[in-house]
N, C-alpha and C positions, 0 to 999 in steps of 0.2 A: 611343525606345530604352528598353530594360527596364533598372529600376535595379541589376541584377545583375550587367548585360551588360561583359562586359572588353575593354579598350581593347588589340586586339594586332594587330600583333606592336607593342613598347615595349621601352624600356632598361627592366631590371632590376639590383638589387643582387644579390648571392648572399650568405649568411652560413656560411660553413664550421663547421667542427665545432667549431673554438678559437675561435669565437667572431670571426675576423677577415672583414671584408665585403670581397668582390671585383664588382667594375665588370667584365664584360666590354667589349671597345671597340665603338664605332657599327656595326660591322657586323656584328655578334653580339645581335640580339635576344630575347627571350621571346615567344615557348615556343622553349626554347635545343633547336634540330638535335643530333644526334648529330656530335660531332666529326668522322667521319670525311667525311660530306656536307657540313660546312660549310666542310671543308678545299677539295672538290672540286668544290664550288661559286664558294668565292673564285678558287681558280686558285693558292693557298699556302698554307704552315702557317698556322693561326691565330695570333692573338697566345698568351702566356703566359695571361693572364687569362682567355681563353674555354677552355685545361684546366684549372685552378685553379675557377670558378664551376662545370664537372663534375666535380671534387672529383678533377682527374689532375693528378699532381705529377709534373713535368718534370726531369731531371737538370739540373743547373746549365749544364750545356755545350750544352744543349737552347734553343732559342729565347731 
């Protein structure tokens, strides 16, 4: 394997703009899907965490 070569799909951290790191959950990996496919893929909204690591902020009343 080439020393360059990247190990995917894998968990990822994400670091937001404030500086805070978000975990998306095990079923959310890297290279992170487009929310809408990964919704319609699972079969349900994502968790909180997999729009938070694509920088989407949920209303409180949301997931």
């Amino acid at each position: 394997m080439h020393p360059n070569q990247r190990y995917l799909p894998r968990l990822a951290t994400t670091k937001l703009p404030d500086g805070t790191l978000v975990s998306p959950p095990l079923e959310d990996l890297d290279p992170l899907l487009p929310i809408d496919k990964l919704e319609e893929y699972l079969g349900y909204k994502p968790h909180r965490d997999s729009f938070r690591a694509r920088g989407i902020e949920l209303k409180s009343d949301e997931n």
